[in-house]
C-alpha positions, 0 to 999 in steps of 0.5 A: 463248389457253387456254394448254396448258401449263396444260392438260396441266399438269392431266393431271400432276395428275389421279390417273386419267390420270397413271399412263397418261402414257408419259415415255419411247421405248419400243423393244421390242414391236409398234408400237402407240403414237407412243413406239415410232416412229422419230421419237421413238426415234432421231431426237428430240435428246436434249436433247429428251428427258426429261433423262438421263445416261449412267454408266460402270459401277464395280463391280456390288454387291448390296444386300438381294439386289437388284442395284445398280450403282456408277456414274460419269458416262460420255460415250463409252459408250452401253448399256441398263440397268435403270434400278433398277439406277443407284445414285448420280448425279453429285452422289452421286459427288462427295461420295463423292469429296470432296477428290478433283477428278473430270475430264470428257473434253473430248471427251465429245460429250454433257454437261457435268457437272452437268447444266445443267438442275440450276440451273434445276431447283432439285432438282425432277425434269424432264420433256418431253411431246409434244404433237400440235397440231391447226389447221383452218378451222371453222363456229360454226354449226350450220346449213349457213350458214358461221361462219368460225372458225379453232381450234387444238386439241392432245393430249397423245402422252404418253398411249395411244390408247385414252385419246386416241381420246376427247374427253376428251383434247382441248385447246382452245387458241385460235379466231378468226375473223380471225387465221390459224393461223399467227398463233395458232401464234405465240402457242401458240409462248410455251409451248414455246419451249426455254427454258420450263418450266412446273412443276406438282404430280406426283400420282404423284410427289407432289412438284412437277415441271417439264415442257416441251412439245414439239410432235411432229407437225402432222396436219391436211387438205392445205390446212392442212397446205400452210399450217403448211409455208410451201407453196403448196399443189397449185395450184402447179407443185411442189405436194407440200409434201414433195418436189419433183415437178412442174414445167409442165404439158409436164414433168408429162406428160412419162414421167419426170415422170409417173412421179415422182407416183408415188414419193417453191413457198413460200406463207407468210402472215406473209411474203407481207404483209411480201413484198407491201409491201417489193416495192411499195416496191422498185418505188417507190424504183427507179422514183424513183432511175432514172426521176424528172427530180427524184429520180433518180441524177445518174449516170444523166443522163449520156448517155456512161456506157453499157454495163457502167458503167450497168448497174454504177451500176444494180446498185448503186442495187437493193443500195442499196434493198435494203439501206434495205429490209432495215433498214426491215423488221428495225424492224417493227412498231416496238413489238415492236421498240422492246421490245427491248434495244438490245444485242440480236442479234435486233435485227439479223434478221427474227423467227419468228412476225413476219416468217415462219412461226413452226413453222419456228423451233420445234425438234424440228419440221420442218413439212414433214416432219412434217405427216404424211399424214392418212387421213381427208382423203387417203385417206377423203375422197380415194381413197375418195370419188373412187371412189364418185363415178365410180362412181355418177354414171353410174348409172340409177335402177335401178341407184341402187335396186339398189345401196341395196337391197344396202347399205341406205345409199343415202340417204348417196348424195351426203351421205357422211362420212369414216365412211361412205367407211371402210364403203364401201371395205370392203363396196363390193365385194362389191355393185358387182361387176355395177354397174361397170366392170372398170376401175373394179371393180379401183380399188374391189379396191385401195382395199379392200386397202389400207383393210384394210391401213392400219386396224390396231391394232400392226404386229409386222414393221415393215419387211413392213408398210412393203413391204407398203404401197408395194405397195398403194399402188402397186396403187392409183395403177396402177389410177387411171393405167389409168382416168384419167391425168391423175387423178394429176395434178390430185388431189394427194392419191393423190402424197401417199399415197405419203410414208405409209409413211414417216409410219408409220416415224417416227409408227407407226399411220396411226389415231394421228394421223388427225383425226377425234378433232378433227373430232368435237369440233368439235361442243362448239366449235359448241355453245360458238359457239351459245351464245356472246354472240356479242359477242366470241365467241372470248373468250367461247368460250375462257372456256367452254372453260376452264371446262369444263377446270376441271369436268373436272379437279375431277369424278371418275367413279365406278368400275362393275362388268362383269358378263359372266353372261347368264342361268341356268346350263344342263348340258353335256348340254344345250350338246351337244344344241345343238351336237353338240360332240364334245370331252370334257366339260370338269370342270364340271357346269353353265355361264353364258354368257357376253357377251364375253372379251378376246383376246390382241390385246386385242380385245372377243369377242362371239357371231358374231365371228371369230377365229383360234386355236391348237387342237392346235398348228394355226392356224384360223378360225372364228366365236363360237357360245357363251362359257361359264364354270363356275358359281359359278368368278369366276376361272375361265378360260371356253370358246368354242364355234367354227363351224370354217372352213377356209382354202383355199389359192387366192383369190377369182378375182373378189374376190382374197380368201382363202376360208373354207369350212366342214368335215365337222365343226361345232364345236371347244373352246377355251380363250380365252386361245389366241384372238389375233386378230379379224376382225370380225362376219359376212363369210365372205371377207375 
């Protein structure tokens, strides 16, 4: 086990990532990033949370015309205030007050003061980080023979997505090819036990700190997750790890039942090995006390105790095996229990992580709850290549080859990733529409729609995005039902879809916890398994890695310049040759062209892209034809050149897209700092 409390540790440390890490629930602005999503703004504990105190505020004073505040520790009153704003904390105020006795209520529902965590910190600042733990089955080979491994990687939610969308971020924590996740969860468990800290130097603080770990959310594919739940998967008669739909198979297909799938069993490893030996026990010791001439209970020979009194001495024998089980299981395995000390209450009750599924016991982590919907498997690898599939596995070899001509990727046919399946449900449509069937060109409508509607970088409205996505949701299983009822049934995956609004309440963007980011970098595990010395192989990857962790840390990249100036400078006269623009010339004589600038959204635009903007207080469209800057002017604000297309006010009646249609005129001027939006590269409807 590579621990990841080292690891992030290192992160503390590294002057290039510590000033990205985010310590703190952020609850202002459009959701972007984990920090700003309900779990970790309303429902973390906070005693989860960095440590803080509440004050009650005394006095506002001003020092060096900047405002401060005398405070006292408050327990009843909960408000928000600019944390430059606090002046003196609890031991502050007792020297303040020296020789005068300052009372806690005893009702206050918080804290007692001093804080605890003020021994264990021994003046060093606390902190607690979230991390996103990540566990799946996974080759060591290159080659299409199976290597069976399985890895536990992690990433740190402290830090942004754009950071996190590189595999620079991933932890390799630990693999095997013979222990479970669950048993490798277990000794993951020892780093963030509630009870732990780690201390590590703080570059930023430069000082050094303690921080804890707390694992968030738990994203992988259904099995895996079905796994870290303790469920039994979609095989099963309830088989949502999430609620209770399900049932037989004449309740599923019942009205009432049906219609559950489309609104919002136990399988645990650990449990299922001790399960099976105490019920082969079980069966042993009854079959002996009942049926045995030698062993059995002397009761039981008389042939007069009939009715209710055997059946209470029987009664009694189960509770008497029940009970010898019971005390047999707290015991095992005997050297974990022998390590114990002999006044300990634990060694009165079954263990986490020896006993049963270790996740269950972490706090802060509700494995069912938490094991969030993930799109790549659900969505991509689900909805999406149900649809191609169905569509294509009836198809001609002409059809075949008309397809592949309209969206050269026929080649992909039968060897399709989840990157491809993202392409298709965006582009399919525009190339199937006489190729399918109506039923199945409507699937192809609300896969594309929602897709759209899930691949998206902030949310500014949250609750009509969240409306917004049980309507497209529900399109989508509506359109399955109509094609295939029993689809619903036996594909868990679209029942499923349905709990991913609330994913997106409680962890923000479906694309912040999706695991393609681990899936990629299963390429480096593969390539550590190849060159392992395939003697023991999961020590000697786990070396490499750590190796390479320590490689990362110590090398530091070298910082380049971004020139955007293409070519010599050119004359307005010639710009209004090309383009015919009918603005006033701009104050400058000549301009560079410009590669790209950034929108308010923070996107990247290029020549071709499509962008909405402000242009005399009206919002258009219309795509990139020139970005311009004024010679000799680095700070100068640059000009887009933009082909306008208006938005009509009806849909595609076929597509059911809006329409965008080019005007009487050609171009329009703007500044790039009006640009808030891009659409992508060249789709007219969309």
């Amino acid at each position: 086990m590579n621990h990841p409390a080292k690891l992030f540790a290192l992160d503390w440390a590294n002057p290039l990532v510590r000033p990205h890490m985010q310590l703190y629930p952020e609850v202002s602005g459009p959701i972007r990033e984990s920090w700003q999503a309900a779990k970790w703004t309303t429902e973390v504990d906070l005693d989860e949370l960095s440590p803080i105190t509440y004050v009650l505020p005394l006095r506002w004073i001003t020092v060096n015309g900047e405002e401060y505040m005398d405070a006292l520790p408050a327990h009843y009153i909960q408000t928000r205030i600019p944390s430059k704003h606090l002046h003196q904390n609890f031991l502050d105020v007792q020297s303040a007050f020296a020789g005068r006795k300052l009372n806690i209520s005893d009702g206050s529902p918080i804290f007692t003061m001093p804080h605890a965590l003020r021994v264990k910190a021994k003046s060093k600042p606390l902190f607690r980080m979230r991390i996103m733990p990540w566990s799946d089955d996974v080759s060591g080979n290159v080659s299409k023979q199976y290597n069976a491994h399985t890895n536990i990687y992690a990433v740190s939610l402290n830090l942004p997505h754009k950071k996190l969308s590189q595999e620079f971020f991933v932890r390799f924590c630990s693999t095997s090819a013979n222990a479970s996740s669950s048993e490798q969860f277990t000794a993951l468990a020892k780093d963030i036990a509630e009870d732990v800290w780690h201390e590590t130097y703080d570059c930023e603080l430069e000082t050094d700190i303690l921080f804890q770990i707390i694992p968030h959310l738990l994203p992988a594919d259904n099995p895996q997750q079905a796994e870290s739940a303790s469920h039994v998967g979609g095989k099963g008669n309830l088989p949502c790890r999430r609620d209770i739909i399900g049932g037989t198979s004449i309740q599923k297909e019942s009205d009432t039942g049906y219609e559950a799938f489309f609104s919002t069993g136990v399988k645990d490893k650990l449990s299922q090995y001790w399960i099976t030996q105490l019920c082969a026990q079980a069966s042993e010791k009854q079959q002996k006390l009942f049926f045995d001439p030698v062993l059995r209970d002397p009761r039981l020979a008389d042939k007069n105790i009939k009715g209710d009194e055997r059946k209470a001495i029987k009664l009694s024998l189960k509770q008497t095996v029940q009970h010898e089980l019971w005390e047999w299981l707290i015991t095992q395995p005997e050297e974990d229990y022998n390590k114990l000390d002999p006044n300990d209450a634990a060694k009165k009750d079954i263990h986490p992580g020896i006993h049963y599924n270790i996740l269950l016991a972490i706090r802060g982590l509700d494995p069912h709850r938490d094991t969030s919907v993930e799109v790549l498997h659900t969505f991509q690898l689900g909805a999406d290549k149900y649809a191609w599939y169905d569509t294509n596995k009836v198809w001609e070899k002409a059809k075949d080859e008309l397809f592949g001509l309209r969206l050269q990727s026929s080649s992909y046919k039968n060897s399709l990733i989840g990157k491809h399946f993202k392409t298709l449900q965006q582009v399919g449509i525009f190339h199937l529409h006489d190729l399918s069937s109506q039923l199945l060109f409507d699937i192809w409508k609300a896969t594309g729609e929602l897709g759209a509607h899930l691949w998206v970088t902030e949310i500014r409205n949250l609750e009509l995005y969240l409306e917004d996505s049980k309507i497209l949701i529900g399109n989508l299983l509506d359109a399955w039902a109509t094609y295939d009822p029993n689809r619903i049934l036996v594909k868990m995956k679209f029942h499923v879809l349905t709990h991913l609004p609330d994913d997106v309440r409680r962890f923000g963007l479906v694309i912040l916890y999706s695991t393609e980011l681990f899936e990629c970098w299963n390429d480096i595990f593969r390539m550590c398994s190849v060159l392992s010395n395939h003697l023991s192989p999961s020590h000697d990857i786990a070396m490499t890695l750590a190796e390479m962790e320590v490689f990362k840390h110590l090398s530091q990249p070298k910082q380049t310049s971004c020139h955007h100036r293409t070519q010599d400078a050119i004359t307005w006269d010639e710009i209004y040759a090309s383009f015919g623009i009918s603005e006033p010339q701009p104050p400058s004589e000549t301009w560079d062209l410009c590669k790209s600038i950034v929108a308010q959204s923070r996107d990247v635009c290029c020549k071709g892209s499509w962008v909405f903007f402000e242009h005399n207080n009206k919002t258009l469209s219309g795509h990139i034809l020139k970005l311009l800057v004024c010679s000799g002017r680095r700070n100068t604000s640059a000009i887009c050149i933009i082909n306008l297309f208006d938005i009509l006010g009806t849909r595609d009646t076929q597509f059911g897209m809006p329409i965008l249609q080019p005007p009487a005129h050609i171009c329009v001027l703007l500044i790039p700092a009006e640009v808030h939006k891009v659409q992508g590269n060249q789709p007219i409807k969309y």
